[in-house]
C-alpha positions in Angstrom: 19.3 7.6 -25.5 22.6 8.5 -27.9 22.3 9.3 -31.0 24.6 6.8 -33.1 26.8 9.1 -35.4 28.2 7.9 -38.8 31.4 7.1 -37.2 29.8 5.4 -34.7 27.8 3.1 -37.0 31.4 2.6 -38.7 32.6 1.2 -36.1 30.4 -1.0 -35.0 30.3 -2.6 -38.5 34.2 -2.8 -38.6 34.0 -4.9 -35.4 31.1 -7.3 -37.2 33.0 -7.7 -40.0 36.6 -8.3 -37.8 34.0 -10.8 -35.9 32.8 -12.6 -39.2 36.4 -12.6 -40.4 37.9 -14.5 -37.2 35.0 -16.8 -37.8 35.8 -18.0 -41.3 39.5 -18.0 -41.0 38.6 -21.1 -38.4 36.5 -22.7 -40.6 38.6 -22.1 -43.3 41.4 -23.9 -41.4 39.2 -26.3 -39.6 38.9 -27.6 -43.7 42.1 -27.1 -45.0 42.9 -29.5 -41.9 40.1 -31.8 -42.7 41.3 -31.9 -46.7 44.7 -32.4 -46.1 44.3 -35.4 -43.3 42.1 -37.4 -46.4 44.8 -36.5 -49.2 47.5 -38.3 -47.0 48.8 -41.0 -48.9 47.7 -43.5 -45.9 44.0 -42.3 -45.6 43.9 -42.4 -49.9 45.2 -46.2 -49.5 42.3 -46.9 -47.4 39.9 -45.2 -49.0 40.4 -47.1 -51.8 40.4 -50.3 -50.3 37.1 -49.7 -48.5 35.3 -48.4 -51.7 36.7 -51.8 -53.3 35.7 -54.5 -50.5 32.2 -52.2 -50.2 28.9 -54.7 -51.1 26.8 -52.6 -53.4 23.4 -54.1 -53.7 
């Protein structure tokens, strides 16, 4: 079995952390997407006008 050396173990966290990174630069833009699509001046229109014809009970 090899024995892991420090720089080893370095690297292997520099690739997680490169892994984790890609990951929440997607979701990061995956919500940025999501946000700006409801801010658009057509989806605001209509979210107002649903909350206002809504029935509360």
């Amino acid at each position: 079995m090899k024995k892991n050396t420090p720089i080893d173990l370095l690297k292997e966290n520099i690739a997680v952390l490169k892994f984790k990174q890609e990951e929440d630069l997607a979701i990061l833009k995956w919500q940025l997407e999501t946000t700006f699509d409801s801010l658009k001046p057509q989806n605001l229109l209509k979210s107002a006008i649903m909350s206002m014809t809504s029935v509360t009970g």
